[in-house]
PDB file of N, H, CA, C and O in Angstrom:
ATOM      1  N   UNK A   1       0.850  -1.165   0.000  1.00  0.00           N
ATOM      2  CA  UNK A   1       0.000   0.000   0.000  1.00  0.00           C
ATOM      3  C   UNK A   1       0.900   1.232   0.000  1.00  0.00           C
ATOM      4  O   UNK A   1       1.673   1.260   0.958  1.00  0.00           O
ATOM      5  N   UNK A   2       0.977   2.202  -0.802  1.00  0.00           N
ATOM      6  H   UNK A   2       0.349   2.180  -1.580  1.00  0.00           H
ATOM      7  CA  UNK A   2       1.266   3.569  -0.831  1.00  0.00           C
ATOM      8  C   UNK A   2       0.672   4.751  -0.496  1.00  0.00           C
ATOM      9  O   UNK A   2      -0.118   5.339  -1.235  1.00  0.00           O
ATOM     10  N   UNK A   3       1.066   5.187   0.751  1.00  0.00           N
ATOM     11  H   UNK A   3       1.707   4.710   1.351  1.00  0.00           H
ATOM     12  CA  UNK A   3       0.080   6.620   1.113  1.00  0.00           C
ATOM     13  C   UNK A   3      -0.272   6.990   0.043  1.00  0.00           C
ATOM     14  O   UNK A   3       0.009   6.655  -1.108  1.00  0.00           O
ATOM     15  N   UNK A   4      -1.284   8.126   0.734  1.00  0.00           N
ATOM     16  H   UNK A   4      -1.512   8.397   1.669  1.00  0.00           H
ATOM     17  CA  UNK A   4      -1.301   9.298  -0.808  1.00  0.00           C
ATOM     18  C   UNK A   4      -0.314  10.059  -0.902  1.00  0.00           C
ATOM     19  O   UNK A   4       0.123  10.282  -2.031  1.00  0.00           O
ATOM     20  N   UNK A   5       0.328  10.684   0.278  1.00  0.00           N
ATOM     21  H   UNK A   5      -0.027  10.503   1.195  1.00  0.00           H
ATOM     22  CA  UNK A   5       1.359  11.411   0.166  1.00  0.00           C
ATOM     23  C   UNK A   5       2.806  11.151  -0.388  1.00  0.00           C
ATOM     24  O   UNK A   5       3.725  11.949  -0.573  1.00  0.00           O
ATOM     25  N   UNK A   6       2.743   9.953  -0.573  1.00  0.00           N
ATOM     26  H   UNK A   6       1.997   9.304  -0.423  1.00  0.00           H
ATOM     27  CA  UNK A   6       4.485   9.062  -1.087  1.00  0.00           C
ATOM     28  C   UNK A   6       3.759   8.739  -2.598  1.00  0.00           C
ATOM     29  O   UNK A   6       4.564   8.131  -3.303  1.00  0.00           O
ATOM     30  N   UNK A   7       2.608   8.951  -3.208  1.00  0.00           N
ATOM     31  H   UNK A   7       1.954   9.445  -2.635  1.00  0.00           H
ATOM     32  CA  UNK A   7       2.556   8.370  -4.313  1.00  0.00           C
ATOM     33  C   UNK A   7       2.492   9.248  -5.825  1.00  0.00           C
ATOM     34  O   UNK A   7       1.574   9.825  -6.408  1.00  0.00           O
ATOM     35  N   UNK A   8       3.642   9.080  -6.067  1.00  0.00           N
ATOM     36  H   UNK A   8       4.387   8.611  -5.594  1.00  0.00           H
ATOM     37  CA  UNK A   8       4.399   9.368  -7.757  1.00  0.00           C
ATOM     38  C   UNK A   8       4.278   8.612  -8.262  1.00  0.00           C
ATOM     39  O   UNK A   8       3.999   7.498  -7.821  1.00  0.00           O
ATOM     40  N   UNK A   9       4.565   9.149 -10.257  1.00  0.00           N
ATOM     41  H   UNK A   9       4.792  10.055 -10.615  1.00  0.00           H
ATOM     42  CA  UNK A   9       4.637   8.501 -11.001  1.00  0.00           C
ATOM     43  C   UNK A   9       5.471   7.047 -10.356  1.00  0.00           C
ATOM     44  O   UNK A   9       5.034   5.936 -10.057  1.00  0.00           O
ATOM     45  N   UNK A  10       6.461   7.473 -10.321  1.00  0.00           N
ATOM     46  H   UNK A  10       6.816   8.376 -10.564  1.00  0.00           H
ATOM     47  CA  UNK A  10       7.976   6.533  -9.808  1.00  0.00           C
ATOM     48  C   UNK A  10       7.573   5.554  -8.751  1.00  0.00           C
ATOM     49  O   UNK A  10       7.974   4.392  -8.684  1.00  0.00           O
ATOM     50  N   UNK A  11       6.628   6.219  -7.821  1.00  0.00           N
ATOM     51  H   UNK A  11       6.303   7.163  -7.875  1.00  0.00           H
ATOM     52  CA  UNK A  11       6.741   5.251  -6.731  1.00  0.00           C
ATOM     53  C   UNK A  11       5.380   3.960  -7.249  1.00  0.00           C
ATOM     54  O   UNK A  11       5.550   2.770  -6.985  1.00  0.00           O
ATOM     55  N   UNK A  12       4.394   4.343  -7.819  1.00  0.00           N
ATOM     56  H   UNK A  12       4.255   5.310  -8.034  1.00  0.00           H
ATOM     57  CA  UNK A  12       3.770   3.408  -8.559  1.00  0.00           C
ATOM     58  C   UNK A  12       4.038   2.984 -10.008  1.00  0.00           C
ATOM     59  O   UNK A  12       3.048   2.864 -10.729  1.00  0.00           O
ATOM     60  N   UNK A  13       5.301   2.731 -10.548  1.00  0.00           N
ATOM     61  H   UNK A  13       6.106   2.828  -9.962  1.00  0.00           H
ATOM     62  CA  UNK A  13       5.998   2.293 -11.342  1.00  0.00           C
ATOM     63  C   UNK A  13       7.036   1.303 -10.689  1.00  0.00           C
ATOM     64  O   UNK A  13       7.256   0.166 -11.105  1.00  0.00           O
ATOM     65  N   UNK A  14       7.584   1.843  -9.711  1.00  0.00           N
ATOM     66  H   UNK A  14       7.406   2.767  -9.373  1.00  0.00           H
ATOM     67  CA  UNK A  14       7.798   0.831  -8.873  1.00  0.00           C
ATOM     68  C   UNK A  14       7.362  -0.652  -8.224  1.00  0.00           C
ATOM     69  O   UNK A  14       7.801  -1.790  -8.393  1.00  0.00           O
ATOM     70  N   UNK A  15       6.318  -0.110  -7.426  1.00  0.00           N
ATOM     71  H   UNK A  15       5.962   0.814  -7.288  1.00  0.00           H
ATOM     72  CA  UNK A  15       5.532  -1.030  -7.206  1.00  0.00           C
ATOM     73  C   UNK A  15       5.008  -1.871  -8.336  1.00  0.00           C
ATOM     74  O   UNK A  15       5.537  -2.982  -8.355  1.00  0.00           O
ATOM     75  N   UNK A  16       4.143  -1.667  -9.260  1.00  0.00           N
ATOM     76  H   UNK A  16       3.714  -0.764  -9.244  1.00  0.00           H
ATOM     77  CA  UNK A  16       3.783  -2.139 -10.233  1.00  0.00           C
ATOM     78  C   UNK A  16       4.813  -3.210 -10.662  1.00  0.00           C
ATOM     79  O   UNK A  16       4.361  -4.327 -10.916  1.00  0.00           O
ATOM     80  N   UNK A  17       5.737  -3.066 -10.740  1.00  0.00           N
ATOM     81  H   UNK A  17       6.104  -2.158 -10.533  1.00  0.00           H
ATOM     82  CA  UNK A  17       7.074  -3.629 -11.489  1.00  0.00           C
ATOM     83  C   UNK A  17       7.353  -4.879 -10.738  1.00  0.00           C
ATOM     84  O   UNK A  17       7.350  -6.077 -11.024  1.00  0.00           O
ATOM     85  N   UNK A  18       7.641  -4.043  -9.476  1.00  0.00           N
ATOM     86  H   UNK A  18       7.643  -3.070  -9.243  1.00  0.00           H
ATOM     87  CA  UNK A  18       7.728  -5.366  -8.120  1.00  0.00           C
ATOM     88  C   UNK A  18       6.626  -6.370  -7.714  1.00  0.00           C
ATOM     89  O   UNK A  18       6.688  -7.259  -6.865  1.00  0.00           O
ATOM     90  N   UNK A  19       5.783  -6.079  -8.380  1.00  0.00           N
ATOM     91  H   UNK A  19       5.733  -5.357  -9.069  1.00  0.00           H
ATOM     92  CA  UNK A  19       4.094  -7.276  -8.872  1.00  0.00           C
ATOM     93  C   UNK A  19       4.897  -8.083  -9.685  1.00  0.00           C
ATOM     94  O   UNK A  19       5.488  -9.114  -9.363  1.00  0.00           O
ATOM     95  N   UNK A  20       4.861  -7.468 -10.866  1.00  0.00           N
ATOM     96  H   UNK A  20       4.381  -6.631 -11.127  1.00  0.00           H
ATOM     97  CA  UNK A  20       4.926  -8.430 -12.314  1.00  0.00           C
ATOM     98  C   UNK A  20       5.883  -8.872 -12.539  1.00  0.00           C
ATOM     99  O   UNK A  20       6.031  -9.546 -13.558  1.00  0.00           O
ATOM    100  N   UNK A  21       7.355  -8.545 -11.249  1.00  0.00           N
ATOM    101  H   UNK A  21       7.235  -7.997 -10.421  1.00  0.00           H
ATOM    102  CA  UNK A  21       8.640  -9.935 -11.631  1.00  0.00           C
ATOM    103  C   UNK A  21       8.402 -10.642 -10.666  1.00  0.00           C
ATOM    104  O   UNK A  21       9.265 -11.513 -10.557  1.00  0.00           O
ATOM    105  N   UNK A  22       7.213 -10.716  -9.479  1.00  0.00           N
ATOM    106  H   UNK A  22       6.512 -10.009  -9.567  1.00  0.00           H
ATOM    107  CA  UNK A  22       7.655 -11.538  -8.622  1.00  0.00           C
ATOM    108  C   UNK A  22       5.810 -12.706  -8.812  1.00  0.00           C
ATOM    109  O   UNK A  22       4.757 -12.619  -8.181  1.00  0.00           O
ATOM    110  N   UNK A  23       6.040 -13.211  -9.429  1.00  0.00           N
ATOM    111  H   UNK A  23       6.895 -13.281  -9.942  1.00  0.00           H
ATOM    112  CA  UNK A  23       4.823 -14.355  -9.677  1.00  0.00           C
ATOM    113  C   UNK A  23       4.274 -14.909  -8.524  1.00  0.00           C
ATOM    114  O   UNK A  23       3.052 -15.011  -8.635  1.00  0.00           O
ATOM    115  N   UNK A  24       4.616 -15.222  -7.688  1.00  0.00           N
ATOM    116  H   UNK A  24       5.609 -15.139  -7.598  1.00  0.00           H
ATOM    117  CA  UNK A  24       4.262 -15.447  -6.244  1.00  0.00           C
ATOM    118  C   UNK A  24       3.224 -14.244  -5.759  1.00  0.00           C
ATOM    119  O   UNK A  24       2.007 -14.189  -5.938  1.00  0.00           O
ATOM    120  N   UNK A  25       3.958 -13.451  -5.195  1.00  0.00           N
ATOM    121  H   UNK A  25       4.947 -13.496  -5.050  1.00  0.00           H
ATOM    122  CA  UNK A  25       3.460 -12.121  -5.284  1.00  0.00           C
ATOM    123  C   UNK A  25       1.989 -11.574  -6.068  1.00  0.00           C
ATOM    124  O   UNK A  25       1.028 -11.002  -5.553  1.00  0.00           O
ATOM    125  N   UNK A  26       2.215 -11.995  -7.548  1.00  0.00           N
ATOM    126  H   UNK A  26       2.995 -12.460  -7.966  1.00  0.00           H
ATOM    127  CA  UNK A  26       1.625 -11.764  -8.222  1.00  0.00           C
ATOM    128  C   UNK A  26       0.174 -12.062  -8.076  1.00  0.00           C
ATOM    129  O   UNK A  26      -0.797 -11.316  -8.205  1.00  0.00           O
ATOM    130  N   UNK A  27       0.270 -13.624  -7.705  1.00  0.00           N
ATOM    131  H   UNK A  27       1.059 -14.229  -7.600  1.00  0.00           H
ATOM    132  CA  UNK A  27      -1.025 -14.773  -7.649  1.00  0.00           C
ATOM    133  C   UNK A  27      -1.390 -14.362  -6.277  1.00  0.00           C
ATOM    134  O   UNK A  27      -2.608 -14.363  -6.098  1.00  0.00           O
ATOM    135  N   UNK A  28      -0.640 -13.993  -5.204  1.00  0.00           N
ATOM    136  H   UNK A  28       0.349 -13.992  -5.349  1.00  0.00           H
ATOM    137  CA  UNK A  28      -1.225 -13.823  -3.830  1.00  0.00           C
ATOM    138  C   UNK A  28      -2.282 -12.430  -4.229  1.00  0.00           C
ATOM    139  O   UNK A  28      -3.385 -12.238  -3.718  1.00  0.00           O
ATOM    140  N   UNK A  29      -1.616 -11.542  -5.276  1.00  0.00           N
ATOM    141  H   UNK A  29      -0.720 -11.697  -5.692  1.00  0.00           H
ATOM    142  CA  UNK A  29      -2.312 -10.236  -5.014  1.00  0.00           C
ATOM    143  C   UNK A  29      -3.984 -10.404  -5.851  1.00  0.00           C
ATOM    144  O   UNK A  29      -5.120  -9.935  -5.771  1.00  0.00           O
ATOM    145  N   UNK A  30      -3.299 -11.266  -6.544  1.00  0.00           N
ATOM    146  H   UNK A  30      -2.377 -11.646  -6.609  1.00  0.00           H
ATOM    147  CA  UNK A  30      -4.598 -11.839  -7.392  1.00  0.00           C
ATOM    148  C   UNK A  30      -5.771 -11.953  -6.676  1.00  0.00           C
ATOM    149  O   UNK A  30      -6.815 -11.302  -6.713  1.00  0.00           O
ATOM    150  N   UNK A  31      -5.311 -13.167  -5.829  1.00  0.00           N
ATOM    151  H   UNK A  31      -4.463 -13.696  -5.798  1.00  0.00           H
ATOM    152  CA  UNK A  31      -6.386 -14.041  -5.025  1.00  0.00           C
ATOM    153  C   UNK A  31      -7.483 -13.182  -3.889  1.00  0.00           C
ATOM    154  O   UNK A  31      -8.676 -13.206  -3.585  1.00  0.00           O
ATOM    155  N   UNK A  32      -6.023 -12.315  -3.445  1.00  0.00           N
ATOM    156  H   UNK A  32      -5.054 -12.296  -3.692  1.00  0.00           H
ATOM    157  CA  UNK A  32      -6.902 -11.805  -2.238  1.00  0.00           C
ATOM    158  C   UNK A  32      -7.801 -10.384  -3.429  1.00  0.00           C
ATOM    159  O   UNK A  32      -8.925 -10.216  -2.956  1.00  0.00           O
ATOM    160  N   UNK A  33      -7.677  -9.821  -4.188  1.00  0.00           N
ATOM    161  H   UNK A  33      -6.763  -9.957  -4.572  1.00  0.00           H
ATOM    162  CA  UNK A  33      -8.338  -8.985  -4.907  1.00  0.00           C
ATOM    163  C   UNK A  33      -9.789  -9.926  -5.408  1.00  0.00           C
ATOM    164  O   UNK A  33     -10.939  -9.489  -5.367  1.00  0.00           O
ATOM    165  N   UNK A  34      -9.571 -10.652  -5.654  1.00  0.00           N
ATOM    166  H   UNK A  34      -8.637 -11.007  -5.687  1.00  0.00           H
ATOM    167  CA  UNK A  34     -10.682 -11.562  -6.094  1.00  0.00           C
ATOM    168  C   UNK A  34     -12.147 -11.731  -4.867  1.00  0.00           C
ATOM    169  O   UNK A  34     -13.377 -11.747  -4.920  1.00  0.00           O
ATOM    170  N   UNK A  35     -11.055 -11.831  -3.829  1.00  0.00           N
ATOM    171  H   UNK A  35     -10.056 -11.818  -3.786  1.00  0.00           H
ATOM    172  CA  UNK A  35     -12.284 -11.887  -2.269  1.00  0.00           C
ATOM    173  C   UNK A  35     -12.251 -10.838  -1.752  1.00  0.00           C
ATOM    174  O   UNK A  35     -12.489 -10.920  -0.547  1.00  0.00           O
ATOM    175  N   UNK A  36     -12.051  -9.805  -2.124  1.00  0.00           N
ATOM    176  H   UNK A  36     -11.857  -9.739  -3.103  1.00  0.00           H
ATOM    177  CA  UNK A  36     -12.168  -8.235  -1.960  1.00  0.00           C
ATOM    178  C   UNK A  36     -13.439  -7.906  -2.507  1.00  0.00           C
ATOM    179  O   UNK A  36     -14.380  -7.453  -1.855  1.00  0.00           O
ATOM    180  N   UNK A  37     -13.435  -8.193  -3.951  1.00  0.00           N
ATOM    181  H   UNK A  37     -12.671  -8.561  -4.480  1.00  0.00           H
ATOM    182  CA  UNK A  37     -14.046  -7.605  -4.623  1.00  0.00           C
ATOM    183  C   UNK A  37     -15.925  -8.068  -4.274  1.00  0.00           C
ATOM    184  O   UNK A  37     -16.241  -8.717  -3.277  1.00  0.00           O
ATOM    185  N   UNK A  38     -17.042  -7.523  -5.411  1.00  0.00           N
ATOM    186  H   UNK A  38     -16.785  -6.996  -6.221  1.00  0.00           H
ATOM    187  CA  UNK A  38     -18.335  -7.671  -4.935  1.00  0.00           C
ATOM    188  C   UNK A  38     -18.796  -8.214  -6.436  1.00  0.00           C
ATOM    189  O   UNK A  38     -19.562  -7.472  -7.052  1.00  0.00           O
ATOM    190  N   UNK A  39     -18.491  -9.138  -6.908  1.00  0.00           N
ATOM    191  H   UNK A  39     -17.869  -9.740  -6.408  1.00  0.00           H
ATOM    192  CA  UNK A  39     -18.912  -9.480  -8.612  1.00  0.00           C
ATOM    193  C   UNK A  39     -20.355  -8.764  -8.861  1.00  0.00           C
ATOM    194  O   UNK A  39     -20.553  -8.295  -9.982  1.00  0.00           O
ATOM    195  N   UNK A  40     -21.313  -8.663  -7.925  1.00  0.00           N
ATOM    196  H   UNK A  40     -21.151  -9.043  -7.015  1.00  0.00           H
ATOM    197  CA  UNK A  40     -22.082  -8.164  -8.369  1.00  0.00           C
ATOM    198  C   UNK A  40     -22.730  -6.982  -8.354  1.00  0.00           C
ATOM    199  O   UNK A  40     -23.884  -6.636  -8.603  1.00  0.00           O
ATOM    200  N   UNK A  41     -21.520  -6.311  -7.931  1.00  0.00           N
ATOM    201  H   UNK A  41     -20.582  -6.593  -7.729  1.00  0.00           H
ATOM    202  CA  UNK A  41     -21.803  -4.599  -7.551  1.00  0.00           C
ATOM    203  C   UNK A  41     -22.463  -3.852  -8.322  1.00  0.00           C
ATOM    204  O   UNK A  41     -23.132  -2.978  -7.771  1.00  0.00           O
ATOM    205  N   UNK A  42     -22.488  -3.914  -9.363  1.00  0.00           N
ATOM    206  H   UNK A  42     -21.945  -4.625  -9.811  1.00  0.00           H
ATOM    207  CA  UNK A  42     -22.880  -3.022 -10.705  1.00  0.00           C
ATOM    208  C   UNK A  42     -24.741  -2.954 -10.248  1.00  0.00           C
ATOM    209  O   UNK A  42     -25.468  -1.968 -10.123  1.00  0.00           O
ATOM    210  N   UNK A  43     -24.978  -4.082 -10.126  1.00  0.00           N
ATOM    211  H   UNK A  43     -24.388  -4.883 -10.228  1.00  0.00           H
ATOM    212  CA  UNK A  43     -26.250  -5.139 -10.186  1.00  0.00           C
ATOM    213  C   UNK A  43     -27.081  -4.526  -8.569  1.00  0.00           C
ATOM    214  O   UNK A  43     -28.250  -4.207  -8.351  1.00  0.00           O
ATOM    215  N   UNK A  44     -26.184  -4.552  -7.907  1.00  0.00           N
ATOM    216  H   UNK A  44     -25.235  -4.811  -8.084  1.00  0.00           H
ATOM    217  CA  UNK A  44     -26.767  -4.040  -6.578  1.00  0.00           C
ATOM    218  C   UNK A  44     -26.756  -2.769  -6.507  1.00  0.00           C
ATOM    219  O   UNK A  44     -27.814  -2.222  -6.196  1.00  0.00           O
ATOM    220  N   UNK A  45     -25.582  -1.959  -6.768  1.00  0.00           N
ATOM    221  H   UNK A  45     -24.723  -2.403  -7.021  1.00  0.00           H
ATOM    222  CA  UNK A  45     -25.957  -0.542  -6.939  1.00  0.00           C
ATOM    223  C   UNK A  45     -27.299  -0.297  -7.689  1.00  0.00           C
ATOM    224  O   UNK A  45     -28.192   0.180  -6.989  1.00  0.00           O
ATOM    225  N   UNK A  46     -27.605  -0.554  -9.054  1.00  0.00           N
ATOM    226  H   UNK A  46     -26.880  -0.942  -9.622  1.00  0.00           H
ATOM    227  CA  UNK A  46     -28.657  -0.232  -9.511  1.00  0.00           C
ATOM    228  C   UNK A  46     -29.748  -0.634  -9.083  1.00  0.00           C
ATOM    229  O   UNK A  46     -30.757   0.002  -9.388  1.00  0.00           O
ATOM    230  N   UNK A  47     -29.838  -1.731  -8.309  1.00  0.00           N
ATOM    231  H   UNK A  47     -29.018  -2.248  -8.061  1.00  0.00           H
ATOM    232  CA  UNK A  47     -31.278  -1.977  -7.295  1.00  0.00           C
ATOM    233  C   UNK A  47     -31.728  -1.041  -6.711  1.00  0.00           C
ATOM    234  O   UNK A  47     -32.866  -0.572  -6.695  1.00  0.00           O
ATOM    235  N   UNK A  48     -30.235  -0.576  -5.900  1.00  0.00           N
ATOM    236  H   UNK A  48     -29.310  -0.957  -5.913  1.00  0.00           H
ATOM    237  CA  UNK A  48     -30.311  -0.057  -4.799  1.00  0.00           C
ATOM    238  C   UNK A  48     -30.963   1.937  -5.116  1.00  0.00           C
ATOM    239  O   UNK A  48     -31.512   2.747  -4.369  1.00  0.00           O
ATOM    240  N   UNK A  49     -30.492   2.000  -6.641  1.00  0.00           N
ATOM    241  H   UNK A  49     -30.046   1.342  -7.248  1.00  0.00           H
ATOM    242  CA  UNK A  49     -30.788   3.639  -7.026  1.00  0.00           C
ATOM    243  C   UNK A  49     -31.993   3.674  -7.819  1.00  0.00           C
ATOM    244  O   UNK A  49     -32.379   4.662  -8.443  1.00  0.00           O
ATOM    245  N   UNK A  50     -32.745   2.214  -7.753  1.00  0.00           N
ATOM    246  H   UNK A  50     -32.431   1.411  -7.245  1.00  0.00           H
ATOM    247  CA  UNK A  50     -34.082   2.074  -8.144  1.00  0.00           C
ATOM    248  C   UNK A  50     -35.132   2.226  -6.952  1.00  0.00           C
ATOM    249  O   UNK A  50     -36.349   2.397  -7.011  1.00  0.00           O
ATOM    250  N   UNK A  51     -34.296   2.112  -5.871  1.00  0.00           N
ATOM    251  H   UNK A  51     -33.307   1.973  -5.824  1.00  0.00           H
ATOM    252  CA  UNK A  51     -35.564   1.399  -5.148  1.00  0.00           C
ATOM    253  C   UNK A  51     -35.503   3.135  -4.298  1.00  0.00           C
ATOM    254  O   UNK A  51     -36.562   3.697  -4.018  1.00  0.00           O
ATOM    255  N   UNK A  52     -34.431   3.647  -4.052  1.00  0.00           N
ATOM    256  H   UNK A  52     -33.572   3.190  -4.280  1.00  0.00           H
ATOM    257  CA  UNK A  52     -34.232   4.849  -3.628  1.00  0.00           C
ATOM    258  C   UNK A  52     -34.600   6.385  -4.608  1.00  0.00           C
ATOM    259  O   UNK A  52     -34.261   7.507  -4.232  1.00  0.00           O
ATOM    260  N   UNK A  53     -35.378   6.083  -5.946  1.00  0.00           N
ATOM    261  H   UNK A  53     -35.653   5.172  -6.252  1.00  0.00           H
ATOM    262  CA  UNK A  53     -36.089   6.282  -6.427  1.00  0.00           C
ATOM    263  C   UNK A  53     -37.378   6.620  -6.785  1.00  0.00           C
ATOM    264  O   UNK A  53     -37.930   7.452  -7.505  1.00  0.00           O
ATOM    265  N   UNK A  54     -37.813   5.322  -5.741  1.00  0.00           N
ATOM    266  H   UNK A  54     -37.365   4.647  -5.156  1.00  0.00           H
ATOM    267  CA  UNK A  54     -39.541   5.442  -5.644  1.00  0.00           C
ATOM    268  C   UNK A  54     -40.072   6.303  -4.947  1.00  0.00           C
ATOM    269  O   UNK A  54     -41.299   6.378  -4.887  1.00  0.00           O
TER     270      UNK A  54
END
């Protein structure tokens, strides 16, 4: 994670870089982004700005 205050071009070129040579790394960041995420967010937001609508 990079503050906001430390984050440059450079310092997220960095990072980025230090993802994609280290494959390990790579698949861990994968995985846990995967169970982060809400697949069906799109889907629930718009319920949710339908029903807050009526």
């Amino acid at each position: 994670m990079i503050k906001d205050v430390n984050l440059t071009a450079d310092t997220m070129l960095a990072s980025i870089s230090e993802i994609f040579s280290d494959e390990e790394l790579y698949q861990a960041m994968s995985v846990a982004s995967e169970k982060a995420g809400v697949p069906d967010a799109s889907d629930r937001l718009y319920q949710l700005v339908k029903e807050i609508k009526k």
